[in-house]
C-alpha positions as CSV (number, residue, x, y, z in Angstrom):
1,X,0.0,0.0,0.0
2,X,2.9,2.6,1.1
3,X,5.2,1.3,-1.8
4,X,4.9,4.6,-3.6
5,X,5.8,6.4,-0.7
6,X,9.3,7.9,-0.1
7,X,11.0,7.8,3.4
8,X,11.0,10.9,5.7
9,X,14.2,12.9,5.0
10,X,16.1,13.6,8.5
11,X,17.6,16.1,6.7
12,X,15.1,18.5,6.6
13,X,13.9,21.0,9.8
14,X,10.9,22.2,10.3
15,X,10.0,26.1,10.2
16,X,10.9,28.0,13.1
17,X,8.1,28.3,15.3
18,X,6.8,31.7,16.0
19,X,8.8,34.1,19.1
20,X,5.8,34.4,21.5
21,X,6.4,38.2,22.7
22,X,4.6,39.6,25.9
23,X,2.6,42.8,24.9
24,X,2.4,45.5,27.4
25,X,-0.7,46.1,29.4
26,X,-0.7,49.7,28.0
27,X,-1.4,48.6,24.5
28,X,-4.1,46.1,25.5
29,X,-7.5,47.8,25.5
30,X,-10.3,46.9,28.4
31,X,-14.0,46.3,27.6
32,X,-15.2,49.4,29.8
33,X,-13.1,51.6,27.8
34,X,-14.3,50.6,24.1
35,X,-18.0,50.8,25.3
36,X,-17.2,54.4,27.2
37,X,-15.6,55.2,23.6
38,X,-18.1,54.0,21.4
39,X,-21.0,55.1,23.5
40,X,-19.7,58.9,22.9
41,X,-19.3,58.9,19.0
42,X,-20.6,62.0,18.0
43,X,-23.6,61.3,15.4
44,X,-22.6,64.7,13.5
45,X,-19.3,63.6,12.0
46,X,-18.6,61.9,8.6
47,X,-18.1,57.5,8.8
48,X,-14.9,55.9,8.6
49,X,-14.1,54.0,5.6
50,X,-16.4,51.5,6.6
51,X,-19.0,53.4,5.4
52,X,-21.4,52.6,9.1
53,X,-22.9,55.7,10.4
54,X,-21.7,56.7,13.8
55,X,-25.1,56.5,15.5
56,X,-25.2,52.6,14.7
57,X,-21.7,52.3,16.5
58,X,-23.7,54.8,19.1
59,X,-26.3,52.9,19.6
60,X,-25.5,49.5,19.7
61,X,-22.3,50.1,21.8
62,X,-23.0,47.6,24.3
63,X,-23.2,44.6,21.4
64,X,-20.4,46.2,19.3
65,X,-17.8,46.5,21.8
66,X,-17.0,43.1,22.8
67,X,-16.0,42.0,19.4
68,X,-13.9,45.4,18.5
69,X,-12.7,45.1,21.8
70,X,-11.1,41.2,20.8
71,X,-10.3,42.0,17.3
72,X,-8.2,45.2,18.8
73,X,-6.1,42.6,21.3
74,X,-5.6,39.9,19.0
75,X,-4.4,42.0,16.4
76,X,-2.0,43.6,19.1
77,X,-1.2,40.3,20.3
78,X,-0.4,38.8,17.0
79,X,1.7,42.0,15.4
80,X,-0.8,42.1,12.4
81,X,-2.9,44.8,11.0
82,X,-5.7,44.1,9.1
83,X,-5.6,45.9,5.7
84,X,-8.9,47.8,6.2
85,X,-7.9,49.1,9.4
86,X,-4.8,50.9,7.5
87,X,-7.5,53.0,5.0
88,X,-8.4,56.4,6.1
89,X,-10.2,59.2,4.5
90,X,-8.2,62.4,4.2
91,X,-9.6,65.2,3.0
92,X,-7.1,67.6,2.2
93,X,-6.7,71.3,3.9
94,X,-7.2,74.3,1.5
């Protein structure tokens, strides 16, 4: 059945496993501060890039904080930036 088969090769090493770094509790974002944050978005202002309109983030605060809250700390945690989170709208200064 495993005729086909090669033999392992001891030659060969396997990737490096990934450094595990400790982050610093000041880059780590709490819960209480996300909802206190998104509970305050003023309504008035333009969206982000995302195109939701501040009052959904307002108003739904409590619901949206716990996942933008994770997503935040894992990306933190794992030193990777999602590519939306690097798009801004500028509007240039006359």
């Amino acid at each position: 059945m495993a005729d086909d088969l090669s033999p392992p090769d001891d030659n060969i090493t396997p990737p490096p496993s990934k450094v595990v770094r400790l982050v610093p509790d000041e880059f780590i974002i709490i819960l209480a501060d996300v909802e206190c944050k998104l509970s305050r978005i003023n309504v008035h202002k333009a969206p982000g890039p995302d195109g939701l309109p501040n009052w959904l983030l307002r108003d739904f605060f409590s619901q949206l904080a716990g996942a933008v809250c994770a997503v935040y700390n894992a990306s933190v945690r794992e030193e990777v930036v999602s590519s939306q989170w690097k798009k801004a709208n500028v509007v240039p200064v006359p």
